[in-house]
C-alpha positions as CSV (number, residue, x, y, z in Angstrom):
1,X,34.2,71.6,79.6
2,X,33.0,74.1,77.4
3,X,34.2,76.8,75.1
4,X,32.6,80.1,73.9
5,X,34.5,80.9,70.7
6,X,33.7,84.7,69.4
7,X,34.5,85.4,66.1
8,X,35.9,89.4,65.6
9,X,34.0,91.9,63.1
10,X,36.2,90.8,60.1
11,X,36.1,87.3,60.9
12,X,32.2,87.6,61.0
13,X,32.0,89.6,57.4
14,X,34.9,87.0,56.1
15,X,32.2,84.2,56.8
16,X,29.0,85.8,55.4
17,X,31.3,86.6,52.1
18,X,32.6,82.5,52.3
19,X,28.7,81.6,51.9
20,X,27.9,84.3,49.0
21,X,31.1,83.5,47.3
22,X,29.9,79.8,47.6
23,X,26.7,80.6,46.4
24,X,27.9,82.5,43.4
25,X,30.0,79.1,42.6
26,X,26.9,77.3,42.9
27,X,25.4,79.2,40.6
28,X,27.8,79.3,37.9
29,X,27.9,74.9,38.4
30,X,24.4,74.4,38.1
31,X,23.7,77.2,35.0
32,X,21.3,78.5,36.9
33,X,22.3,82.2,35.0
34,X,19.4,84.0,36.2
35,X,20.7,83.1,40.1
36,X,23.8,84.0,39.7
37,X,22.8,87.6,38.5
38,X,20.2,87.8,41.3
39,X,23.7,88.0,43.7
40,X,24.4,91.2,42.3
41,X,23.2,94.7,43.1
42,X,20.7,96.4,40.9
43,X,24.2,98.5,40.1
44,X,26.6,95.9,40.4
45,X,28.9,94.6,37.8
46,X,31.5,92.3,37.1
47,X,35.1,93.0,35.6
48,X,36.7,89.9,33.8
49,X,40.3,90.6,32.1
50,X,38.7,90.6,28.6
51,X,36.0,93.4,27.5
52,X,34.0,95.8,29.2
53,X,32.9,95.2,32.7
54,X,29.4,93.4,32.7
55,X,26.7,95.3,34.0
56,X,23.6,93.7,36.1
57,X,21.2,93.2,33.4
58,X,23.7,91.6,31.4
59,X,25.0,89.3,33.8
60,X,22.7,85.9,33.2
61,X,22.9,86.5,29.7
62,X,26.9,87.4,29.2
63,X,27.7,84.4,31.7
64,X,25.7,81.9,30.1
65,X,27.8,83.0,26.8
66,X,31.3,82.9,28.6
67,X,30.3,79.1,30.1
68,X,27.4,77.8,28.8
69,X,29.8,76.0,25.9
70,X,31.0,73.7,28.6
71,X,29.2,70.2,29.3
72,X,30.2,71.2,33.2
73,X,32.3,73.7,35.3
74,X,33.3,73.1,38.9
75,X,34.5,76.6,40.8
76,X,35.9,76.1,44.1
77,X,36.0,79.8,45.9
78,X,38.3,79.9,49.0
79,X,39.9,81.8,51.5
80,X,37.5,85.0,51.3
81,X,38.8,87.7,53.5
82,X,36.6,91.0,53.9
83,X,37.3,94.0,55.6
84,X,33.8,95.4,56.8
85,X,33.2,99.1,56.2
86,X,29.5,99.3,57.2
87,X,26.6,98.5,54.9
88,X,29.9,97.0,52.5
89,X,32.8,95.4,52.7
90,X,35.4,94.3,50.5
91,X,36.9,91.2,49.8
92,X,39.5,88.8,48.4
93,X,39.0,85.3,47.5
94,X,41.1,82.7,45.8
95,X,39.8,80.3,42.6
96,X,40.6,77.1,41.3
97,X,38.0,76.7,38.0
98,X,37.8,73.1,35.9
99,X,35.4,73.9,32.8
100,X,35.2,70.4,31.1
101,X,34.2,70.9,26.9
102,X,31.5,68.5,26.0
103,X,33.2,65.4,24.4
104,X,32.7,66.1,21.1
105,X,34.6,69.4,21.3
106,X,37.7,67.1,22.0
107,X,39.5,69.6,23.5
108,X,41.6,69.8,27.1
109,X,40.0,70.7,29.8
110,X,40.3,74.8,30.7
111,X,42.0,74.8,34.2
112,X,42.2,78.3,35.8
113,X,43.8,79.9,39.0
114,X,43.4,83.8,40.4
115,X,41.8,85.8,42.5
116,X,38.1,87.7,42.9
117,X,38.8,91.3,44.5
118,X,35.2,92.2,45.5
119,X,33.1,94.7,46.9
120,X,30.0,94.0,48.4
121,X,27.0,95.7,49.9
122,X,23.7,95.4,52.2
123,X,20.2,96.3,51.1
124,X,17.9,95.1,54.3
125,X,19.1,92.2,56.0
126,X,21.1,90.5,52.5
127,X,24.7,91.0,50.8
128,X,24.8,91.7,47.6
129,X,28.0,91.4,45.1
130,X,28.2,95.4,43.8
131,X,31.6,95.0,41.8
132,X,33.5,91.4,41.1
133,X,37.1,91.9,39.5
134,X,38.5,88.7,38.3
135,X,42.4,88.7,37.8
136,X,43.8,85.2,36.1
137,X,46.6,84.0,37.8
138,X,47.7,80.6,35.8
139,X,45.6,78.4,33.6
140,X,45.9,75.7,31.5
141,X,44.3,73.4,28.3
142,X,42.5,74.9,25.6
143,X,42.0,78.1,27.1
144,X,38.4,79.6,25.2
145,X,38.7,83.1,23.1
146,X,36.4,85.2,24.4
């Protein structure tokens, strides 16, 4: 027997924001700075609970600051819901983060819960993040100043 399964608009934008979200975590858990800021919008920016929000051309150099101290990270990005409006759509997605100090630091591991509210958008045939808001929801260990 077999089953056609359809997937509704939302459901279909919910799944192309699952794989950028995924690549974003990628990015970030590899270093590869310059990648992650290529997943932004010439005007996109992210918004992170301390300081300014980070503009585009910033965004390789300001992330490898924030979490290039660590020996490694590992960002798991779940649950990503979008709403599609079009050429955008916005999204919510949940995060678990582990960002491991290199030995000598001797510190406790940074272990951080919340949520990415995100807008993205389509230029040709690719999504691209245009605004990322992260809001911290728990965390734990020695918790960086920033």
């Amino acid at each position: 027997m077999s089953t056609v399964a359809s997937l509704t608009e939302a459901e279909t934008y919910s799944v192309i924001a699952g794989h950028r979200f995924s690549e974003f975590a990628r990015a970030l858990d590899t270093k590869d700075w310059q990648g992650y800021q290529n997943l932004y919008s010439a005007d996109g920016q992210l918004r992170l609970p301390w300081g300014d929000p980070v503009p585009h051309d910033r965004l390789a150099s300001e992330t490898e600051i924030n979490l290039g101290r660590f020996a490694c990270t590992h960002h798991m990005i779940t649950n990503a819901l979008a709403v599609p409006d079009g050429a955008r759509m916005t999204v919510s997605a949940n995060l678990h983060a582990a960002h491991i100090y290199p030995e000598e630091a001797r510190k406790a591991a940074w272990i951080a819960v919340g949520r990415y509210d995100a807008e993205l958008v389509l230029d040709g045939d690719t999504w691209f993040f245009h605004r990322v808001a992260l809001t911290p929801l728990w965390q734990q260990g020695d918790v960086p100043e920033h």
